[in-house]
FIFIKE-840606 format. One record per residue (C-alpha): x, z negated, y. Coordinates in pm, whole numbers, plus 50000, padded with zeros to 5 digits. Example, Ala and Ser with C-alpha at 12.3 -4.5 7.8 and 13.67 -1.06 7.14 Angstrom:
BEGIN
512304922049550/513674928649894/
END
This chain:
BEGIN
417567315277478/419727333177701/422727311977885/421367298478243/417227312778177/415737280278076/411917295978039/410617305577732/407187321477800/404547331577562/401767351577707/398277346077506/396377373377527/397737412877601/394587425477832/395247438478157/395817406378313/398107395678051/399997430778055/400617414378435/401747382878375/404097397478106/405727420878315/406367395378557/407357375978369/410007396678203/411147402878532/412037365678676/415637356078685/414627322678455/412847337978156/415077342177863/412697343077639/409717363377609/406547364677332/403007381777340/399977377477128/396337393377103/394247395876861/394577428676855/398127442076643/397827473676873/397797457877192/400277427577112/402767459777042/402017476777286/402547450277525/405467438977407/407017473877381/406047474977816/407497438477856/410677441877659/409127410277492/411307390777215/408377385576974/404677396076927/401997386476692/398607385576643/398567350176562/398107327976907/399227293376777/402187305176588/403687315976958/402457290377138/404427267376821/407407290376821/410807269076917/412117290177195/408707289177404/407817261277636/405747276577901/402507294477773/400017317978024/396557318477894/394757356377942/392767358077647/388797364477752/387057338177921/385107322577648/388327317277412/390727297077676/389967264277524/392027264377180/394707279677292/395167258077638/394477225877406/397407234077128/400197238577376/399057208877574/399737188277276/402787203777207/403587190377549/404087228077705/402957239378044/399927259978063/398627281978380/395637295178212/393357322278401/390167315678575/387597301478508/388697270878320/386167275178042/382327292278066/380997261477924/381047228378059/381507211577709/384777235977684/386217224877989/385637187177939/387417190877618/390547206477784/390427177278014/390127150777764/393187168277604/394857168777970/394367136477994/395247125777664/398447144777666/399697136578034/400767174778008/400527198578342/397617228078346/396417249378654/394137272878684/394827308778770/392757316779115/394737341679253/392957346079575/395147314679684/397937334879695/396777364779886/398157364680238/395217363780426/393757332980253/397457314380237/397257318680666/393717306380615/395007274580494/398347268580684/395217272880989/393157246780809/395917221080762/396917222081129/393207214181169/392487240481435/388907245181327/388207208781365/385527200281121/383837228580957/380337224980959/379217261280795/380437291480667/380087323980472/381627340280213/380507373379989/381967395779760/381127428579636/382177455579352/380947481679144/378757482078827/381727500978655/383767469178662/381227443778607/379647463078297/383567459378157/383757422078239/380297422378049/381177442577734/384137418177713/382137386877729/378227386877806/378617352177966/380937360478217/378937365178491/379357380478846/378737345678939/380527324978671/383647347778660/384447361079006/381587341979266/384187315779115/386937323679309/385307318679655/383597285779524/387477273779499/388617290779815/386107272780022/386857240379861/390347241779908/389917251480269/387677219180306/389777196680014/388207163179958/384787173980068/382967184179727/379697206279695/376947185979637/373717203579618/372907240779543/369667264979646/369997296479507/368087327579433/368697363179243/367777392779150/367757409678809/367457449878769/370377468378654/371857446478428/368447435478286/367767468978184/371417474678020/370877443077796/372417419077992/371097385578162/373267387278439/371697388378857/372517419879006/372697401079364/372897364579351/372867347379689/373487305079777/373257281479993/375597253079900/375727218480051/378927195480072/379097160680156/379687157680462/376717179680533/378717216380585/376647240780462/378177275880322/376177309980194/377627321079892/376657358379765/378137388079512/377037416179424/378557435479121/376067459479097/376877482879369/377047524379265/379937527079026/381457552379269/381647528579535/385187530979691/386577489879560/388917489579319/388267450779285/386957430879531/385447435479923/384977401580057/384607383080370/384907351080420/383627330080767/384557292780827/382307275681169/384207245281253/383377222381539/386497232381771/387167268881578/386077297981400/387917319081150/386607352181005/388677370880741/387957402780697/389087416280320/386957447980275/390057466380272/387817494580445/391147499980711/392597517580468/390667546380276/392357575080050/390187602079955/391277624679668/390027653679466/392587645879173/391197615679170/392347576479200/392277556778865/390277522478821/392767495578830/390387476778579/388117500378427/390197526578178/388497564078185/386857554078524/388167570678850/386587577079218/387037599779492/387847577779781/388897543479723/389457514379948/393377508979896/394307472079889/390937465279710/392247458279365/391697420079274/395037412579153/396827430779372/398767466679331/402007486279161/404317505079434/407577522079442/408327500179085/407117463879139/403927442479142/403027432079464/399897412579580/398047376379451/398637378079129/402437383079170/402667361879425/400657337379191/402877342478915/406647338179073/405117307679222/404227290978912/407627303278668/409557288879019/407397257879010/408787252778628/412027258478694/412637236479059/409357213279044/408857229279413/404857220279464/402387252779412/399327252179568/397687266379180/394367254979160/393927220778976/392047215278688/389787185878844/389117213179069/388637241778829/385847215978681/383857212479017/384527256579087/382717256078708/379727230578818/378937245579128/378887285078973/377027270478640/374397250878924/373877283879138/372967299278822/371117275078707/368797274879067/368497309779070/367337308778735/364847277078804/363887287279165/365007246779251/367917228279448/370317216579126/372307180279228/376227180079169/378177168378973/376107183978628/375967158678300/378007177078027/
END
Protein backbone atom coordinates (compact mmCIF):
# COMPACT_ATOMS: atom_id res chain seq x y z
CA UNK A 1 0.00 0.00 0.00
CA UNK A 2 1.19 3.27 -0.84
CA UNK A 3 3.30 5.32 2.03
CA UNK A 4 0.71 7.61 4.16
CA UNK A 5 -2.88 6.01 2.15
CA UNK A 6 -3.91 3.62 4.80
CA UNK A 7 -7.32 2.42 2.77
CA UNK A 8 -7.40 -0.47 0.85
CA UNK A 9 -10.84 -0.58 -0.87
CA UNK A 10 -12.41 -3.32 -2.79
CA UNK A 11 -15.53 -2.40 -4.60
CA UNK A 12 -18.04 -5.57 -5.04
CA UNK A 13 -19.87 -5.22 -7.79
CA UNK A 14 -18.87 -2.90 -11.20
CA UNK A 15 -22.64 -1.58 -12.11
CA UNK A 16 -23.22 1.93 -12.37
CA UNK A 17 -23.27 2.54 -8.81
CA UNK A 18 -20.19 0.70 -8.27
CA UNK A 19 -18.44 2.45 -11.39
CA UNK A 20 -19.26 5.54 -8.70
CA UNK A 21 -17.99 4.46 -5.73
CA UNK A 22 -14.81 3.33 -7.60
CA UNK A 23 -14.06 6.46 -9.07
CA UNK A 24 -14.37 8.07 -5.89
CA UNK A 25 -12.76 6.16 -4.45
CA UNK A 26 -9.68 6.24 -6.59
CA UNK A 27 -9.82 9.75 -6.14
CA UNK A 28 -9.54 10.21 -2.08
CA UNK A 29 -6.22 11.26 -0.74
CA UNK A 30 -6.32 7.86 1.69
CA UNK A 31 -6.88 5.05 -0.80
CA UNK A 32 -3.73 3.36 -1.77
CA UNK A 33 -5.12 0.56 -2.75
CA UNK A 34 -7.77 -0.14 -5.10
CA UNK A 35 -9.70 -3.66 -6.36
CA UNK A 36 -13.02 -4.32 -8.37
CA UNK A 37 -15.06 -7.38 -8.89
CA UNK A 38 -18.35 -8.40 -10.89
CA UNK A 39 -19.40 -11.20 -12.04
CA UNK A 40 -19.07 -10.16 -15.14
CA UNK A 41 -14.98 -10.39 -16.61
CA UNK A 42 -16.10 -7.50 -19.02
CA UNK A 43 -17.30 -5.16 -16.63
CA UNK A 44 -14.71 -5.91 -13.69
CA UNK A 45 -12.13 -4.70 -16.67
CA UNK A 46 -13.72 -2.28 -17.69
CA UNK A 47 -14.11 -0.77 -14.44
CA UNK A 48 -10.96 -1.14 -13.36
CA UNK A 49 -9.42 0.23 -16.59
CA UNK A 50 -11.92 3.78 -15.59
CA UNK A 51 -10.73 3.54 -11.83
CA UNK A 52 -7.05 3.01 -12.34
CA UNK A 53 -7.89 0.04 -9.97
CA UNK A 54 -4.83 -2.25 -8.64
CA UNK A 55 -6.68 -5.57 -9.15
CA UNK A 56 -9.94 -6.96 -10.70
CA UNK A 57 -11.57 -10.28 -10.74
CA UNK A 58 -14.55 -11.92 -11.18
CA UNK A 59 -14.30 -13.73 -8.03
CA UNK A 60 -16.00 -11.49 -5.01
CA UNK A 61 -14.48 -13.29 -1.94
CA UNK A 62 -11.04 -13.58 -3.26
CA UNK A 63 -11.00 -9.44 -3.09
CA UNK A 64 -12.80 -9.05 -0.28
CA UNK A 65 -9.82 -11.87 1.25
CA UNK A 66 -7.04 -10.14 -0.61
CA UNK A 67 -4.24 -8.73 2.08
CA UNK A 68 -4.04 -5.17 0.98
CA UNK A 69 -7.97 -4.54 1.28
CA UNK A 70 -9.66 -3.63 4.49
CA UNK A 71 -12.56 -1.54 3.54
CA UNK A 72 -15.09 -3.27 1.11
CA UNK A 73 -18.33 -1.22 -0.71
CA UNK A 74 -21.07 -3.56 -1.51
CA UNK A 75 -22.91 -2.63 -5.20
CA UNK A 76 -23.67 -5.89 -6.41
CA UNK A 77 -27.75 -6.15 -7.17
CA UNK A 78 -30.00 -6.06 -4.39
CA UNK A 79 -30.81 -9.63 -3.89
CA UNK A 80 -26.95 -10.76 -3.68
CA UNK A 81 -25.69 -8.18 -0.74
CA UNK A 82 -25.85 -10.78 1.88
CA UNK A 83 -22.67 -13.11 1.14
CA UNK A 84 -20.58 -10.72 0.30
CA UNK A 85 -21.44 -8.14 3.37
CA UNK A 86 -21.23 -11.40 5.72
CA UNK A 87 -17.48 -12.60 4.49
CA UNK A 88 -15.80 -9.29 5.06
CA UNK A 89 -17.60 -8.82 8.32
CA UNK A 90 -15.87 -11.86 9.53
CA UNK A 91 -12.78 -10.93 8.21
CA UNK A 92 -13.30 -8.02 10.53
CA UNK A 93 -13.39 -5.32 7.42
CA UNK A 94 -15.68 -2.38 7.16
CA UNK A 95 -18.57 -2.65 4.92
CA UNK A 96 -20.94 0.37 3.56
CA UNK A 97 -23.10 -1.76 1.49
CA UNK A 98 -25.91 -0.07 -0.83
CA UNK A 99 -29.52 0.16 -0.07
CA UNK A 100 -31.67 -1.76 0.81
CA UNK A 101 -29.95 -3.97 3.33
CA UNK A 102 -31.29 -7.19 1.85
CA UNK A 103 -34.94 -7.81 -0.14
CA UNK A 104 -35.66 -10.46 2.25
CA UNK A 105 -36.12 -10.24 5.79
CA UNK A 106 -34.41 -13.69 6.47
CA UNK A 107 -31.27 -12.03 4.44
CA UNK A 108 -31.06 -9.15 6.51
CA UNK A 109 -31.42 -10.94 9.90
CA UNK A 110 -28.58 -13.05 8.85
CA UNK A 111 -26.28 -10.02 8.18
CA UNK A 112 -27.24 -8.90 11.60
CA UNK A 113 -26.61 -12.01 13.39
CA UNK A 114 -23.18 -11.84 11.62
CA UNK A 115 -22.96 -7.99 12.78
CA UNK A 116 -23.51 -8.92 15.88
CA UNK A 117 -21.49 -11.86 16.07
CA UNK A 118 -18.52 -10.16 14.62
CA UNK A 119 -18.71 -6.70 16.58
CA UNK A 120 -17.61 -5.40 12.99
CA UNK A 121 -19.05 -1.81 11.62
CA UNK A 122 -21.77 -1.91 8.49
CA UNK A 123 -24.01 1.05 7.18
CA UNK A 124 -26.23 1.23 4.76
CA UNK A 125 -25.90 3.31 1.66
CA UNK A 126 -29.09 5.89 1.62
CA UNK A 127 -27.75 8.55 -0.13
CA UNK A 128 -30.59 10.93 0.14
CA UNK A 129 -28.96 11.70 3.69
CA UNK A 130 -26.40 13.39 2.11
CA UNK A 131 -28.18 15.58 -0.34
CA UNK A 132 -28.19 19.19 0.80
CA UNK A 133 -31.61 19.79 1.09
CA UNK A 134 -32.34 16.82 3.38
CA UNK A 135 -28.85 17.42 5.52
CA UNK A 136 -30.60 21.28 6.28
CA UNK A 137 -33.71 19.22 6.91
CA UNK A 138 -32.08 17.63 9.76
CA UNK A 139 -29.68 20.31 11.24
CA UNK A 140 -33.70 22.05 11.32
CA UNK A 141 -34.96 18.95 13.07
CA UNK A 142 -32.23 18.72 15.71
CA UNK A 143 -32.65 22.35 16.75
CA UNK A 144 -36.25 21.18 17.20
CA UNK A 145 -37.89 24.08 15.35
CA UNK A 146 -40.82 22.01 14.20
CA UNK A 147 -41.62 21.01 17.70
CA UNK A 148 -43.22 17.65 17.52
CA UNK A 149 -44.18 16.45 14.18
CA UNK A 150 -47.44 15.13 14.13
CA UNK A 151 -47.88 14.39 10.08
CA UNK A 152 -46.26 14.58 6.99
CA UNK A 153 -45.86 13.71 3.30
CA UNK A 154 -43.47 12.44 1.20
CA UNK A 155 -43.68 11.06 -2.71
CA UNK A 156 -41.48 10.21 -5.32
CA UNK A 157 -41.80 9.81 -8.89
CA UNK A 158 -39.77 8.47 -12.14
CA UNK A 159 -40.14 6.98 -15.34
CA UNK A 160 -41.02 3.41 -16.52
CA UNK A 161 -37.61 3.50 -18.46
CA UNK A 162 -35.75 3.32 -15.18
CA UNK A 163 -37.92 1.17 -13.20
CA UNK A 164 -38.24 -1.54 -16.09
CA UNK A 165 -34.08 -1.53 -15.68
CA UNK A 166 -34.21 -1.86 -11.88
CA UNK A 167 -36.73 -4.75 -12.83
CA UNK A 168 -34.75 -6.62 -15.53
CA UNK A 169 -31.93 -6.51 -12.93
CA UNK A 170 -33.86 -8.01 -10.13
CA UNK A 171 -37.77 -8.70 -10.35
CA UNK A 172 -38.01 -8.19 -6.55
CA UNK A 173 -36.77 -4.90 -6.38
CA UNK A 174 -39.64 -3.03 -6.29
CA UNK A 175 -40.55 0.73 -6.71
CA UNK A 176 -41.48 0.29 -3.21
CA UNK A 177 -38.83 -2.08 -1.77
CA UNK A 178 -35.89 -0.40 -3.63
CA UNK A 179 -36.40 3.35 -3.84
CA UNK A 180 -40.03 4.08 -1.61
CA UNK A 181 -37.06 2.86 0.76
CA UNK A 182 -35.21 5.78 0.86
CA UNK A 183 -38.00 8.13 2.12
CA UNK A 184 -39.12 5.37 4.69
CA UNK A 185 -35.43 6.15 6.20
CA UNK A 186 -35.52 9.87 5.60
CA UNK A 187 -38.62 10.28 7.60
CA UNK A 188 -37.34 8.14 10.33
CA UNK A 189 -34.26 9.82 10.73
CA UNK A 190 -36.00 13.17 10.76
CA UNK A 191 -38.21 11.73 13.69
CA UNK A 192 -35.19 9.20 15.25
CA UNK A 193 -36.46 7.15 18.12
CA UNK A 194 -40.04 7.25 17.01
CA UNK A 195 -40.48 3.89 14.88
CA UNK A 196 -43.39 3.13 12.31
CA UNK A 197 -45.75 1.05 13.78
CA UNK A 198 -48.68 0.28 11.67
CA UNK A 199 -49.14 0.45 7.83
CA UNK A 200 -52.53 0.96 5.45
CA UNK A 201 -51.70 0.79 2.09
CA UNK A 202 -53.20 0.40 -1.30
CA UNK A 203 -51.92 0.00 -5.15
CA UNK A 204 -52.43 -0.25 -8.34
CA UNK A 205 -51.19 -2.78 -10.91
CA UNK A 206 -51.31 -2.03 -14.88
CA UNK A 207 -48.17 -1.47 -16.64
CA UNK A 208 -45.98 -3.61 -15.02
CA UNK A 209 -48.62 -6.39 -14.75
CA UNK A 210 -48.87 -6.53 -18.31
CA UNK A 211 -44.87 -6.54 -18.89
CA UNK A 212 -44.56 -9.66 -16.57
CA UNK A 213 -43.85 -8.10 -13.56
CA UNK A 214 -45.72 -8.07 -10.03
CA UNK A 215 -44.72 -4.81 -9.19
CA UNK A 216 -47.71 -1.61 -8.30
CA UNK A 217 -47.48 0.95 -10.79
CA UNK A 218 -48.64 3.62 -7.98
CA UNK A 219 -48.42 2.48 -4.51
CA UNK A 220 -49.69 4.94 -1.93
CA UNK A 221 -49.44 4.66 2.42
CA UNK A 222 -50.46 5.79 5.25
CA UNK A 223 -47.95 4.93 7.96
CA UNK A 224 -48.40 5.27 11.69
CA UNK A 225 -45.50 5.89 14.30
CA UNK A 226 -45.65 5.64 17.87
CA UNK A 227 -46.24 8.48 19.09
CA UNK A 228 -49.25 8.73 16.85
CA UNK A 229 -47.57 10.99 13.72
CA UNK A 230 -49.04 9.91 10.82
CA UNK A 231 -47.10 10.26 7.25
CA UNK A 232 -48.48 9.45 3.42
CA UNK A 233 -46.02 7.62 1.68
CA UNK A 234 -46.45 7.28 -2.34
CA UNK A 235 -44.13 6.44 -5.72
CA UNK A 236 -44.82 6.12 -8.76
CA UNK A 237 -42.29 4.55 -11.28
CA UNK A 238 -44.51 4.19 -13.91
CA UNK A 239 -44.75 7.58 -15.29
CA UNK A 240 -44.20 7.97 -19.52
CA UNK A 241 -40.63 6.95 -20.12
CA UNK A 242 -40.10 10.40 -21.69
CA UNK A 243 -40.91 12.11 -18.65
CA UNK A 244 -38.19 14.80 -18.04
CA UNK A 245 -36.44 12.88 -14.33
CA UNK A 246 -33.38 11.56 -14.71
CA UNK A 247 -33.86 9.86 -11.19
CA UNK A 248 -35.98 10.99 -8.74
CA UNK A 249 -38.83 14.08 -8.26
CA UNK A 250 -39.77 14.08 -4.71
CA UNK A 251 -41.27 16.17 -2.11
CA UNK A 252 -41.18 15.75 1.11
CA UNK A 253 -43.65 17.75 3.95
CA UNK A 254 -43.02 17.48 7.77
CA UNK A 255 -46.37 19.22 10.11
CA UNK A 256 -44.92 19.71 13.45
CA UNK A 257 -46.75 21.27 16.34
CA UNK A 258 -44.70 24.72 16.39
CA UNK A 259 -43.36 24.34 12.45
CA UNK A 260 -43.71 23.25 9.05
CA UNK A 261 -41.08 22.31 6.54
CA UNK A 262 -41.75 21.57 2.83
CA UNK A 263 -38.85 20.51 0.55
CA UNK A 264 -39.35 20.83 -2.70
CA UNK A 265 -36.92 18.29 -4.91
CA UNK A 266 -38.71 18.10 -8.30
CA UNK A 267 -35.82 19.71 -9.71
CA UNK A 268 -38.54 21.31 -12.17
CA UNK A 269 -36.41 25.00 -11.57
CA UNK A 270 -34.16 23.88 -13.76
CA UNK A 271 -35.25 22.37 -17.26
CA UNK A 272 -32.84 21.82 -20.44
CA UNK A 273 -34.50 21.03 -23.53
CA UNK A 274 -32.42 19.55 -26.36
CA UNK A 275 -32.84 18.19 -29.82
CA UNK A 276 -29.38 16.26 -29.62
CA UNK A 277 -30.67 14.83 -26.90
CA UNK A 278 -29.72 14.32 -22.95
CA UNK A 279 -28.56 10.74 -22.01
CA UNK A 280 -30.27 8.61 -19.09
CA UNK A 281 -28.00 8.75 -16.22
CA UNK A 282 -29.29 5.12 -15.39
CA UNK A 283 -30.84 3.69 -18.33
CA UNK A 284 -27.98 3.00 -21.28
CA UNK A 285 -29.57 3.59 -25.03
CA UNK A 286 -32.35 5.73 -23.31
CA UNK A 287 -32.32 9.58 -23.84
CA UNK A 288 -35.15 12.48 -23.60
CA UNK A 289 -35.73 15.76 -24.95
CA UNK A 290 -36.04 17.94 -21.96
CA UNK A 291 -34.86 16.76 -18.72
CA UNK A 292 -35.18 18.08 -15.26
CA UNK A 293 -31.34 18.82 -14.45
CA UNK A 294 -30.46 17.97 -10.84
CA UNK A 295 -32.93 15.00 -11.08
CA UNK A 296 -30.45 12.19 -11.22
CA UNK A 297 -30.63 10.03 -7.90
CA UNK A 298 -27.09 9.91 -7.14
CA UNK A 299 -26.23 13.03 -8.06
CA UNK A 300 -24.26 14.42 -11.39
CA UNK A 301 -20.61 14.63 -13.37
CA UNK A 302 -19.47 18.43 -14.13
CA UNK A 303 -16.47 20.16 -15.36
CA UNK A 304 -14.46 16.60 -14.19
CA UNK A 305 -15.79 15.55 -10.71
CA UNK A 306 -18.77 13.82 -9.02
CA UNK A 307 -20.80 16.05 -7.24
CA UNK A 308 -24.14 15.40 -5.40
CA UNK A 309 -25.40 12.51 -2.52
CA UNK A 310 -23.66 9.92 -3.51
CA UNK A 311 -20.28 11.76 -3.45
CA UNK A 312 -21.01 13.47 -0.69
CA UNK A 313 -22.02 9.94 0.76
CA UNK A 314 -18.94 8.43 -0.24
CA UNK A 315 -16.02 11.02 1.04
CA UNK A 316 -18.00 10.89 4.19
CA UNK A 317 -17.69 7.32 4.82
CA UNK A 318 -13.62 6.72 3.34
CA UNK A 319 -13.12 10.07 5.91
CA UNK A 320 -15.10 8.30 8.60
CA UNK A 321 -12.41 5.24 8.18
CA UNK A 322 -9.64 7.14 8.19
CA UNK A 323 -10.41 9.93 11.37
CA UNK A 324 -13.42 7.95 13.17
CA UNK A 325 -15.23 11.53 12.62
CA UNK A 326 -19.15 10.31 13.17
CA UNK A 327 -21.25 9.96 9.64
CA UNK A 328 -24.66 10.26 9.79
CA UNK A 329 -24.76 6.67 7.17
CA UNK A 330 -27.77 4.99 7.83
CA UNK A 331 -27.52 2.17 10.53
CA UNK A 332 -28.21 -1.20 10.03
CA UNK A 333 -30.89 -1.49 13.02
CA UNK A 334 -32.34 1.09 10.97
CA UNK A 335 -31.89 -0.35 7.52
CA UNK A 336 -33.95 -3.41 9.24
CA UNK A 337 -37.03 -1.23 10.30
CA UNK A 338 -36.66 0.95 6.36
CA UNK A 339 -36.95 -3.06 5.15
CA UNK A 340 -40.14 -3.90 7.55
CA UNK A 341 -42.01 -0.97 6.89
CA UNK A 342 -41.48 -1.18 2.69
CA UNK A 343 -41.98 -5.23 2.94
CA UNK A 344 -45.48 -4.21 5.31
CA UNK A 345 -46.75 -1.51 2.70
CA UNK A 346 -46.43 -4.16 0.25
CA UNK A 347 -47.73 -6.55 2.02
CA UNK A 348 -51.21 -4.18 2.79
CA UNK A 349 -51.49 -3.21 -0.57
CA UNK A 350 -51.33 -6.61 -1.54
CA UNK A 351 -53.91 -7.83 1.39
CA UNK A 352 -56.13 -4.66 1.32
CA UNK A 353 -55.41 -4.72 5.55
CA UNK A 354 -53.44 -2.51 8.19
CA UNK A 355 -50.03 -4.88 8.68
CA UNK A 356 -48.56 -4.38 12.65
CA UNK A 357 -44.70 -3.53 12.95
CA UNK A 358 -42.17 -4.94 13.74
CA UNK A 359 -42.82 -8.25 11.05
CA UNK A 360 -41.75 -11.97 12.53
CA UNK A 361 -38.84 -13.13 10.25
Amino acid sequence: MKKNKPLGVAVIGSGRIGTLRARLAAKHPSVGFLAVSDLDAGKAKALADIAGADLHSTNNFALIEHPDVNAVFVSTPEGEHAAPIKRALELGKPVLVEKPIALSLQDAEDVLATLKATGGKLRVGYSRRYKECFLRAKEQMNHGRLGRVVGGLARVYNSRAQAFSILKRDPHATPVLDVLTYYVDLMCWFMEGNPPVEIVARGQKGIFREAGYGADDVTWAIVTFADGAVVNFGVSYALPAKYPTLGQSDRVELLGTEGTMIIDDDHMDHVLYSDKGIPHAYVPDHAVNMAFLGSNTAGDWAVGDFWGPLGNETRAWLDHLVTGHPTVHTTPEQAMVNLQTTIAIERSARDGKPVRLPLET
